[in-house]
SERO-4910 file (N, C-alpha, C, O; in steps of 0.05 Angstrom, whole numbers):
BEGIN
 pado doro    nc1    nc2    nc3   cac1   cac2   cac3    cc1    cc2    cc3    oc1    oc2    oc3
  Unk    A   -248  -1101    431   -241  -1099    459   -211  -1093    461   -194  -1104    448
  Unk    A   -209  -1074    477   -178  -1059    478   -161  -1070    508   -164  -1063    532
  Unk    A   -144  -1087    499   -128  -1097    534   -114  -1083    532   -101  -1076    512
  Unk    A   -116  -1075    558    -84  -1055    573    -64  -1078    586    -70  -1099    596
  Unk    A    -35  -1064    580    -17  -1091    598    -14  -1075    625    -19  -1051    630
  Unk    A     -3  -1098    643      2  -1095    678     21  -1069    677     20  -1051    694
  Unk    A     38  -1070    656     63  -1060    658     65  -1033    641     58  -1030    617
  Unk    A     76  -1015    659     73   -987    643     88   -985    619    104  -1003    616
  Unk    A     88   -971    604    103   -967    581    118   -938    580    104   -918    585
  Unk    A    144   -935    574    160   -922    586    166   -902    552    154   -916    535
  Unk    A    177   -882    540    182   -868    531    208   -881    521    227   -893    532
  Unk    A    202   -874    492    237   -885    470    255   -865    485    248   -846    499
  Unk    A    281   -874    478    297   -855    486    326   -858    478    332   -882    479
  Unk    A    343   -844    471    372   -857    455    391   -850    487    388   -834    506
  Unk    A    406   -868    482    423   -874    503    447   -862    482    451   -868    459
  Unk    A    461   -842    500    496   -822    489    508   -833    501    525   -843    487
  Unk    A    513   -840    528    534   -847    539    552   -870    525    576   -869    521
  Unk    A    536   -889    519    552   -919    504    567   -897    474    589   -897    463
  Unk    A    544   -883    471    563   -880    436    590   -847    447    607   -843    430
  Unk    A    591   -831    466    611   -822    481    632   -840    477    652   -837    464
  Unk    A    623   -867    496    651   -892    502    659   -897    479    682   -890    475
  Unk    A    649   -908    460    652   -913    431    672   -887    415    695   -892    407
  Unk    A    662   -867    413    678   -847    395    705   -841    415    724   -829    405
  Unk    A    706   -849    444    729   -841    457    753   -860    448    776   -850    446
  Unk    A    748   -884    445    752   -901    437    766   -906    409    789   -914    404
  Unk    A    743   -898    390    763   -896    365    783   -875    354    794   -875    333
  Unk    A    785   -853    383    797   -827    381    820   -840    391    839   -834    377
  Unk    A    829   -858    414    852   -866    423    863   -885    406    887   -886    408
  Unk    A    849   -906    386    858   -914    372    868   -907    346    887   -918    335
  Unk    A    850   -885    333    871   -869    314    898   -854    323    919   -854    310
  Unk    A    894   -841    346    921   -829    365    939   -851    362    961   -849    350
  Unk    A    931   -871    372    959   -889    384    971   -905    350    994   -913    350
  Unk    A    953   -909    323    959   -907    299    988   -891    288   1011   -896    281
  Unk    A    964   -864    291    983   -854    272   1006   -845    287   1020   -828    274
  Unk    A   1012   -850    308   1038   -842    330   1062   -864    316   1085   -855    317
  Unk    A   1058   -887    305   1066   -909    297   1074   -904    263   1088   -920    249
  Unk    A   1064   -884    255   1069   -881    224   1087   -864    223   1082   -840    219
  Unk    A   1105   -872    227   1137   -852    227   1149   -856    198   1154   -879    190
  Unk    A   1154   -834    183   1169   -836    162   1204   -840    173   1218   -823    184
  Unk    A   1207   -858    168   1247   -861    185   1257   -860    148   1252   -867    125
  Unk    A   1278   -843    167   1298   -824    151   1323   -841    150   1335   -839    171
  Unk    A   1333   -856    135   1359   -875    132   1364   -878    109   1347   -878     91
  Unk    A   1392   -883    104   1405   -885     84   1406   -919     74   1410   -935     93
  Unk    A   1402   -928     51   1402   -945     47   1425   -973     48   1436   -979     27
  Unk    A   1429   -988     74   1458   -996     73   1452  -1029     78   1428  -1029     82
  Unk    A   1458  -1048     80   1467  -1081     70   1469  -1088    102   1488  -1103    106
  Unk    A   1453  -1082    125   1452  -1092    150   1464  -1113    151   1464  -1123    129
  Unk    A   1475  -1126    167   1487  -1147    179   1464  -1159    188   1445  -1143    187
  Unk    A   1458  -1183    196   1437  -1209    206   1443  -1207    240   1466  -1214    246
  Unk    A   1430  -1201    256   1430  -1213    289   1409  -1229    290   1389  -1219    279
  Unk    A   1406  -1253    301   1389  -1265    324   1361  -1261    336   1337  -1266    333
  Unk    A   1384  -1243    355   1363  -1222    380   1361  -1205    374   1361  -1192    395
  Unk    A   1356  -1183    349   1360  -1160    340   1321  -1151    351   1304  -1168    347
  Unk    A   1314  -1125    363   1298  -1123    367   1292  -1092    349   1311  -1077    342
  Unk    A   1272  -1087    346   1258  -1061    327   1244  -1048    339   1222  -1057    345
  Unk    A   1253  -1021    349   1248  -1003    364   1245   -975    350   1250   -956    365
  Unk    A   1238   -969    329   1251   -944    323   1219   -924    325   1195   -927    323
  Unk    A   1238   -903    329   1214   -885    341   1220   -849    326   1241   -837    323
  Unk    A   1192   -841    318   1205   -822    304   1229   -799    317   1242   -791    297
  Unk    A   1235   -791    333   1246   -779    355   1270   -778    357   1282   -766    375
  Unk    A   1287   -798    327   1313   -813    337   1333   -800    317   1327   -788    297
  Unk    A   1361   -807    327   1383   -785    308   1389   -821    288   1394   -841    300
  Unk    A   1386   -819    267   1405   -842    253   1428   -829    248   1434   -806    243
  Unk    A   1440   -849    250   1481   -846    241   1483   -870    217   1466   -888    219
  Unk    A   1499   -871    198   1500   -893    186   1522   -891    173   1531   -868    177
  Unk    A   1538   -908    154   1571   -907    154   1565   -937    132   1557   -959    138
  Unk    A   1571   -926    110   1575   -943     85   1596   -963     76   1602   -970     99
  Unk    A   1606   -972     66   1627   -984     63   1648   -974     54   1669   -988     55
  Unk    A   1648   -951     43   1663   -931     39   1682   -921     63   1706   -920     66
  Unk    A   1662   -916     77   1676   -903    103   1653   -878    110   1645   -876    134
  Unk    A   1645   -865     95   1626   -844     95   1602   -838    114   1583   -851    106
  Unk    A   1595   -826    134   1580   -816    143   1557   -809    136   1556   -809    111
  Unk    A   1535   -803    146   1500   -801    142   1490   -793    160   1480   -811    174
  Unk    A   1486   -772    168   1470   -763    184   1435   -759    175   1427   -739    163
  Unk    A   1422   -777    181   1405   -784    169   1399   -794    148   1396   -818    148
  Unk    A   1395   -777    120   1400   -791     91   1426   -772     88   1443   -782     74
  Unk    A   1430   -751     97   1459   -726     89   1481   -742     86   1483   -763     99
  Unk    A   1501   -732     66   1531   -746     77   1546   -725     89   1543   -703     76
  Unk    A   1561   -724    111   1571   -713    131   1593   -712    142   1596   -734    152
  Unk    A   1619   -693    148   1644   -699    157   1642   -704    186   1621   -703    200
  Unk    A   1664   -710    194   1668   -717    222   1658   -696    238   1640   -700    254
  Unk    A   1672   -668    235   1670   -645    252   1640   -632    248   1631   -615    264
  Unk    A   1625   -642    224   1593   -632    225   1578   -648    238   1557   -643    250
  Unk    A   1595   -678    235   1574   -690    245   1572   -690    283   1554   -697    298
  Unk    A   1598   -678    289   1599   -680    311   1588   -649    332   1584   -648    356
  Unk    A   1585   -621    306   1572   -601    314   1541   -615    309   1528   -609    329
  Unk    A   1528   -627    295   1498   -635    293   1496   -648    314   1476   -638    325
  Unk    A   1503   -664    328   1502   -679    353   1501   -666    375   1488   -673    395
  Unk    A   1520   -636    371   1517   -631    386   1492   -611    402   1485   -607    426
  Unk    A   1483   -604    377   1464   -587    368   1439   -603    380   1425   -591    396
  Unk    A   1433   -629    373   1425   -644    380   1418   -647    417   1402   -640    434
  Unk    A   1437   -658    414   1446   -663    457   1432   -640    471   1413   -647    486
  Unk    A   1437   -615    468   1427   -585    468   1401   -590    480   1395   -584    503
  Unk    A   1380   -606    453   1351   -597    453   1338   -619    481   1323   -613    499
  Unk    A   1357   -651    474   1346   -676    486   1354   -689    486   1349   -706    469
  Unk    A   1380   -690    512   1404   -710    514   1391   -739    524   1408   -754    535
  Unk    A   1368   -748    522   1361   -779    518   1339   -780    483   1317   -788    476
  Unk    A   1361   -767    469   1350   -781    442   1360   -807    437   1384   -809    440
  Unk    A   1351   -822    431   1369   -851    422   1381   -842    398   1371   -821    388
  Unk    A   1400   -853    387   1420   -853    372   1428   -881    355   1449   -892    360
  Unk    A   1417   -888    341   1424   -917    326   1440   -902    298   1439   -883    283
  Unk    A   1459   -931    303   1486   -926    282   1474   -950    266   1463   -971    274
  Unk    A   1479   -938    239   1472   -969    217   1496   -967    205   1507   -946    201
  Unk    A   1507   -992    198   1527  -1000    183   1530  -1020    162   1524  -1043    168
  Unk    A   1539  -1016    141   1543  -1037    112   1560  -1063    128   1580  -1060    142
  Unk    A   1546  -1090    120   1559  -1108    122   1587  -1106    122   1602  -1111    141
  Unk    A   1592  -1098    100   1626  -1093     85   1633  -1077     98   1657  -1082    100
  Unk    A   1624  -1045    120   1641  -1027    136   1658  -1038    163   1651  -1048    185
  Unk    A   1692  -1030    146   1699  -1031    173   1702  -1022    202   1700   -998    209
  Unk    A   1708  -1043    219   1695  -1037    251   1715  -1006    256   1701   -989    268
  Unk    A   1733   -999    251   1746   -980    260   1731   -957    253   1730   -939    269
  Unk    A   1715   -956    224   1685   -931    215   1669   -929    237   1661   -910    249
  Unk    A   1667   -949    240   1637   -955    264   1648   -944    288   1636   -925    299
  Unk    A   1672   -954    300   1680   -946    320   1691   -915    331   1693   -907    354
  Unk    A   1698   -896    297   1696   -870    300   1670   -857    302   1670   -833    309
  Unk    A   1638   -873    297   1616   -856    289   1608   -856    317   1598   -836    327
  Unk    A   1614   -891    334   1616   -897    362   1620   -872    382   1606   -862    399
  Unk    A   1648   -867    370   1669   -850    386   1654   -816    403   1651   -805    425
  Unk    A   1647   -810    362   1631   -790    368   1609   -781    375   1606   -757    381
  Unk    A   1587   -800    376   1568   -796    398   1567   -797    422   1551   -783    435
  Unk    A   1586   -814    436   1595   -815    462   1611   -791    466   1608   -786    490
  Unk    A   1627   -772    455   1648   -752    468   1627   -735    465   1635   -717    480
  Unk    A   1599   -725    452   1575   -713    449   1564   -710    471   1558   -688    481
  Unk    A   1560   -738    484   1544   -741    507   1526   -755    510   1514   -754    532
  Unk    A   1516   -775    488   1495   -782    486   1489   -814    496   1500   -832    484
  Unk    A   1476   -818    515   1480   -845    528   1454   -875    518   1449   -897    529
  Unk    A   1442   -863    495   1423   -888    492   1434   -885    457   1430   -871    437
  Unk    A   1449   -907    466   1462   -915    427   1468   -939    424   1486   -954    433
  Unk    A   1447   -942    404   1448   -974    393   1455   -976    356   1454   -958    339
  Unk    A   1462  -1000    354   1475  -1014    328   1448  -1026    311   1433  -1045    315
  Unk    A   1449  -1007    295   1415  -1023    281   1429  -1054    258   1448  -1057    241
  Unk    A   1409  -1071    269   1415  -1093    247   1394  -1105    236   1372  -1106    246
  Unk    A   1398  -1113    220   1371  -1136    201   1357  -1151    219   1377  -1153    234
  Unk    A   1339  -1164    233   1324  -1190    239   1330  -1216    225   1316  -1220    205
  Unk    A   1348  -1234    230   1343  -1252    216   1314  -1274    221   1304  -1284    241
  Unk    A   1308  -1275    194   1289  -1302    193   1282  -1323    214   1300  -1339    219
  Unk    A   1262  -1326    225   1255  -1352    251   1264  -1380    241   1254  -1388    220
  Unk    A   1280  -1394    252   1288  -1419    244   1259  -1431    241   1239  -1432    256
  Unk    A   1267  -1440    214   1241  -1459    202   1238  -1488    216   1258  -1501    213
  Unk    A   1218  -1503    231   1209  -1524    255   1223  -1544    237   1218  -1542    213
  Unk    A   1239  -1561    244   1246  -1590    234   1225  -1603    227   1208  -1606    245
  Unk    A   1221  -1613    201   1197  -1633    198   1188  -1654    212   1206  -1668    221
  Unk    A   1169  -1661    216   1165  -1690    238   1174  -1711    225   1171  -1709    200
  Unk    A   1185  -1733    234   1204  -1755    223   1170  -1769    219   1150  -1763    233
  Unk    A   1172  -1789    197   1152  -1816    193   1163  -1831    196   1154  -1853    195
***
């Protein structure tokens, strides 16, 4: 004996819309990835320690950096004053809100810094920051017994 149910029976069927949402999905999350995988171009220098030091860097950006020597870096390049100050300018040209971070050797003195200072500002360039190390989160005092 063959029962029929009350209730009709409806045709399989694959649902696209959910797997649409899904692949849109892992398309914005590889985008917003690899936007984040910036090879940064810097010269290798003995940062100083800040506090509040925050990490921003974005591929987009001019590095400056100044050794303890005294020496210039335009990126990884070593660089005179007057190149470094036609590359800047060259620079300003394409996208006068590039940021501009200066790195400096522990050991460089402030008067280096304050010429590499000098010359991005007489350039034109108004978003320039001092890259420094992160120091370490103060470790929690132990609980007294």
């Amino acid at each position: 004996m063959k029962l029929h149910s009350p209730i009709p029976q409806k045709k399989t069927r694959l649902e696209i819309i959910p797997l649409i949402d899904v692949m849109f999905f892992l398309l914005a999350a590889f985008m917003m990835v690899s936007l984040t995988m910036s090879k940064q171009q810097t010269i290798k220098v003995n940062l100083p320690v800040a506090a509040s030091a925050q990490s921003d860097f974005k591929p987009d950006m001019i590095n400056l950096a100044v050794n303890a020597a005294g020496d210039l870096f335009f990126n990884t390049e070593r660089v005179t004053l007057p190149d470094i100050e036609r590359r800047l300018a060259e620079r300003f040209g394409t996208d006068p809100n590039t940021p501009v971070y200066i790195s400096g050797d522990a050991d460089t003195r402030h008067a280096d810094m304050v010429k590499a200072l000098d010359i991005v500002r007489r350039v034109g360039f108004n978003k320039v920051a001092f890259n420094v190390k992160v120091s370490p989160a103060p470790a929690a005092p132990a609980p007294a017994k």
